[in-house]
C-alpha positions as CSV (number, residue, x, y, z in Angstrom):
1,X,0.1,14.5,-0.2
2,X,2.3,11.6,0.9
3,X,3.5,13.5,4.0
4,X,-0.3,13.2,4.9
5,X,-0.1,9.9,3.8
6,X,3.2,8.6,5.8
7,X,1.8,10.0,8.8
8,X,-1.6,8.3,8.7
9,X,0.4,5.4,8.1
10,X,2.3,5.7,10.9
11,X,-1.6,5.4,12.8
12,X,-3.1,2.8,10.8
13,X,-3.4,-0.8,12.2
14,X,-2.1,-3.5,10.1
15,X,-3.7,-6.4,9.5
16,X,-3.4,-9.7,7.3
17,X,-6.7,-9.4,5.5
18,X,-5.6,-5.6,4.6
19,X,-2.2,-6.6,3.2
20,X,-4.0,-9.2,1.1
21,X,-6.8,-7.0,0.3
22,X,-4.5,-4.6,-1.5
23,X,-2.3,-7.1,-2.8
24,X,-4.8,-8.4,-4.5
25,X,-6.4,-4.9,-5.8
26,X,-3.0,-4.7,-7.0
27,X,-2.8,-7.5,-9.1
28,X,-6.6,-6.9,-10.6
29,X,-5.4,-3.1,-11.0
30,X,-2.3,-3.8,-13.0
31,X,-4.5,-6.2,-14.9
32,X,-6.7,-3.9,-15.7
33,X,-4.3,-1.7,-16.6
34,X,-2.4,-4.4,-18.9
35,X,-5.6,-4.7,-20.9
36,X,-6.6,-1.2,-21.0
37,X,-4.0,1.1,-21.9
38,X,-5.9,4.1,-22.0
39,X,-6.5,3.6,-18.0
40,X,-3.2,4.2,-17.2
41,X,-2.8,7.1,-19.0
42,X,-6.1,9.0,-18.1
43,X,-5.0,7.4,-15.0
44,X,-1.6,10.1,-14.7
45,X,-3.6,12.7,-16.4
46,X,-6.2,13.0,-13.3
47,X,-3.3,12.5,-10.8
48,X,-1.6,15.4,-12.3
49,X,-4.6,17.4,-11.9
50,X,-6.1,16.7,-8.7
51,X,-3.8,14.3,-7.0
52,X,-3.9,10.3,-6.2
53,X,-7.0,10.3,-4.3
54,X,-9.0,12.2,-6.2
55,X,-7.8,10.8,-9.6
56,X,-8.2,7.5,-8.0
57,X,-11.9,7.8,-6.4
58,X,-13.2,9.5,-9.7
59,X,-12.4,6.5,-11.7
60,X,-14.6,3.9,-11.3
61,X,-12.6,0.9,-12.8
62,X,-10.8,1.5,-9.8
63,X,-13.0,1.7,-7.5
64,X,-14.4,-1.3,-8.4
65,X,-11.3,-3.2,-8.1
66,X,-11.0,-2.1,-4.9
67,X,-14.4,-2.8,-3.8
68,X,-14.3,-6.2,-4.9
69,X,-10.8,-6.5,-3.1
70,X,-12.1,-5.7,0.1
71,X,-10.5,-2.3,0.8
72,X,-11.0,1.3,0.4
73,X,-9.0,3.5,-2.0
74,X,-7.8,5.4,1.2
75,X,-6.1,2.3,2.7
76,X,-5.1,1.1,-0.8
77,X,-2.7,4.0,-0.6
78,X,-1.6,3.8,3.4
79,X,-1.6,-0.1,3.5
80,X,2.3,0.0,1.4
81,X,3.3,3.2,3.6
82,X,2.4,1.5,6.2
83,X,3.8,-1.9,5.8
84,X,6.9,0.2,4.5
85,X,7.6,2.4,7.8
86,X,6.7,-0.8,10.3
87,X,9.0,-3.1,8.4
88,X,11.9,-0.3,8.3
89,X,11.8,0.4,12.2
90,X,11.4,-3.4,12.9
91,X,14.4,-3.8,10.8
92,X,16.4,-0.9,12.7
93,X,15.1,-2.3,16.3
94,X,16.7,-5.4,15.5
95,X,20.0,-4.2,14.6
96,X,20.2,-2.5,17.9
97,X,18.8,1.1,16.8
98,X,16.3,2.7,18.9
99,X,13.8,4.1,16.3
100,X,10.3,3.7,17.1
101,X,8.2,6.0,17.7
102,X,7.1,6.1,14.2
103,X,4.9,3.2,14.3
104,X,3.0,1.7,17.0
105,X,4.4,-1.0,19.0
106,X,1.0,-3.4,17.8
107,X,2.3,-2.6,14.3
108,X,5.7,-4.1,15.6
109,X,4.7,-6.6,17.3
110,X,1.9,-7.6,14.4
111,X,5.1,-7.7,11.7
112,X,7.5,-10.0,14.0
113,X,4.5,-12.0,13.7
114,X,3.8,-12.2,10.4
115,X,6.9,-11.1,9.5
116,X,8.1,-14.5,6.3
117,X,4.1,-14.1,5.3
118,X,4.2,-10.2,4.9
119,X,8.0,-10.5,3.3
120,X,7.1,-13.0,0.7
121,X,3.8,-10.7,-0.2
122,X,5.7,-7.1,-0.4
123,X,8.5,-8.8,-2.9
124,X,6.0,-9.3,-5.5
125,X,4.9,-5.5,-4.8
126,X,7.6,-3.7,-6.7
127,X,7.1,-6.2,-9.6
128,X,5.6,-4.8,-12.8
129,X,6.9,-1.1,-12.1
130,X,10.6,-1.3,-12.6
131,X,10.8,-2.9,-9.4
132,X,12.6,-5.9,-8.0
């Protein structure tokens, strides 16, 4: 599944309001899941059984987080991939390596932008898993 994932990814257009909108399902998700234990746990169960999309569209905690985030349960899991893949060939091209034609050059060019903004955002995103 994240094969599938990594190379929609590489497809999707970036945007601010779709980094925010899943930082902030984020942060109402692992709320939710902070107060409800249970969620986390039926959570892994349906993963288990029919994957991360399905387990996550069949819930409908979820999918109201996300609907009140602004984003889809499909881009909540492309939007990290994505910000992931353009920010690790950005980071090559400007060390001199020529990998590139994983992500679009408007993905590139989108992250030099925004580049402090996005940064700041994706360092809270490993926070609360065992992360940073």
């Amino acid at each position: 599944q994240s094969g599938t994932l990594d190379s929609e990814a590489k497809n999707y257009k970036l945007s601010m309001e779709k980094i925010k909108a899943y930082d902030s399902a984020r942060i109402k998700m692992q709320t939710a899941m902070a107060s409800d234990p249970t969620m986390q746990s039926s959570l892994q169960e349906a993963i288990k059984k029919g994957g991360m999309m399905t387990a996550i569209e069949n819930n409908p905690k979820l999918m109201a987080i996300f609907k009140s985030s602004g984003i889809s349960a499909h881009e909540f899991l492309i939007v990290p991939s994505c910000v992931q893949i353009t920010a690790s060939v950005y980071n090559s091209q400007a060390q001199g390596s020529v990998v590139g034609a994983a992500v679009s050059q408007e993905n590139l060019a989108f992250y030099a932008k925004n580049k402090a903004e996005i940064d700041r955002i994706v360092q809270t995103w490993g926070k609360g898993r065992g992360g940073k």
